[in-house]
N, C-alpha and C positions, 0 to 999 in steps of 0.2 A: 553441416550446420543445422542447426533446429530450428524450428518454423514454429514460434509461439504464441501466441491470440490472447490479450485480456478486454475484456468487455465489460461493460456497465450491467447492471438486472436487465433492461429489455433490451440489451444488444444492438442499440442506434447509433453509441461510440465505442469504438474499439480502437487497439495497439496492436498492430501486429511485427512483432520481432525476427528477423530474422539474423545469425547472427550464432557467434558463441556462449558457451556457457557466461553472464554477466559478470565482470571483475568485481562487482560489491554488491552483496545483497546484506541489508542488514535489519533488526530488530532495532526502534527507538521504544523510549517508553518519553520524550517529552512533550509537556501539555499540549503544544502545538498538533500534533501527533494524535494525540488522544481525543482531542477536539474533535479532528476531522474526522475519525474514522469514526468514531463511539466505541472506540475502545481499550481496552488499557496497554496495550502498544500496536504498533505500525512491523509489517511485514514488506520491507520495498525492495525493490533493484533499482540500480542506476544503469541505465541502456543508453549506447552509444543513439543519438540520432542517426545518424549515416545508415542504421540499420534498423529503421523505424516507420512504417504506414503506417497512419492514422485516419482513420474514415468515420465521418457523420461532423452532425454537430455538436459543436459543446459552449458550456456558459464559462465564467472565468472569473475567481474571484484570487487577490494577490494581498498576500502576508508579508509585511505589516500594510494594512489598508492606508489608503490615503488621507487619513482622518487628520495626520500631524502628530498621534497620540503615541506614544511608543506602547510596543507591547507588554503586560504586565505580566509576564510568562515566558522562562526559557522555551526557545523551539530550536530544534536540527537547522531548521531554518531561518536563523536570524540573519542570512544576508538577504533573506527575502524568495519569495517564491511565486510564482501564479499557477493555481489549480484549475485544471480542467474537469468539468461534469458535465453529465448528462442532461440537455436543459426538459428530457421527461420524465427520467425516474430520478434523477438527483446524484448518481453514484459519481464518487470521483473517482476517473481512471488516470489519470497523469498529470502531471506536473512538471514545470520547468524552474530548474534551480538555479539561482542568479550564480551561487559560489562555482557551477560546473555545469557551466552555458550548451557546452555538445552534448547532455546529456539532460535524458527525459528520466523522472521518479516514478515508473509502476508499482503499485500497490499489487505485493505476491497472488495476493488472493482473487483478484480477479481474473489470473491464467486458472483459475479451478484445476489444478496440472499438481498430483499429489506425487510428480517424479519431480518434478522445477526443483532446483538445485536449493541445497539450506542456507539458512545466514551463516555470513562469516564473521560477524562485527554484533556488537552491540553496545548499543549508545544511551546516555541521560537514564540510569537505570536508577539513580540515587531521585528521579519524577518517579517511578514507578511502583506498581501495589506490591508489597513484597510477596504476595502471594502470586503474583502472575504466571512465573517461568515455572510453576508447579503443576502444570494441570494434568499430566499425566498419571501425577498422584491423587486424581481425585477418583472416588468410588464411580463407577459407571451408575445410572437411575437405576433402580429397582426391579421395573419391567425390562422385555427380552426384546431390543431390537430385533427387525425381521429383515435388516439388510438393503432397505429400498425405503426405508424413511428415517429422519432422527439419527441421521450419519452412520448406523449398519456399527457393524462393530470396531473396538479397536484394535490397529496395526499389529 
């Protein structure tokens, strides 16, 4: 089994997985989605709690908020969610999802782990920029990465 770590920017909250390869890891592209992260789709897994430490503190804010107001925007999460961040650099590392209570939502990207397993699913792609799933096709900059800044070269 693999022993996997996602953390915030200064590393105060973290998830550590241990556990099998995850049953669902998947790409959204809806505005919920987009909202949270800044960007134009979400990279997540769903992790069994059962196989889940979580260390430090975090703030919590839960979609759709309490306001009465319904949300004016499809989300992955319309049966509601509450996100966990970092209350010092801001980063959300996790989330519990009302539709699939034994399981915590890590955002891919915070294991930094360029082996962690790909999406199997992708969802709400008719929210997203048509240009997103492209990026591979785009021209690398100008200048010559050196490896150790500006993400080094491509795969």
């Amino acid at each position: 089994m693999a022993i996997r770590k996602s953390s915030c920017n200064c590393g105060k909250l973290s998830v550590t997985y241990e556990g099998p390869d995850p049953e669902r890891i998947s790409l959204c592209q809806c505005y919920e989605c987009q909202k949270r992260t800044g960007t134009v789709l979400s990279a997540q897994a769903r992790l069994p709690k059962e196989h889940v430490t979580i260390e430090g503190p975090s703030k919590t804010w839960t979609f759709p908020d309490d306001s009465g107001e319904p949300a004016t925007f499809r989300s992955c999460d319309s049966g509601g969610a509450t996100y966990h961040f970092c209350p010092a650099c801001g980063s959300t590392v996790y989330w519990d999802i009302a539709i699939a209570p034994d399981f915590l939502g890590v955002g891919v990207g915070g294991f930094t782990d360029p082996t962690f397993p790909p999406p199997m699913i992708s969802g709400f792609e008719a929210y997203g920029h048509a240009w997103a799933m492209n990026a591979s096709a785009l021209p690398m900059p100008h200048h010559q990465y050196d490896g150790t800044s500006h993400g080094g070269q491509r795969a």
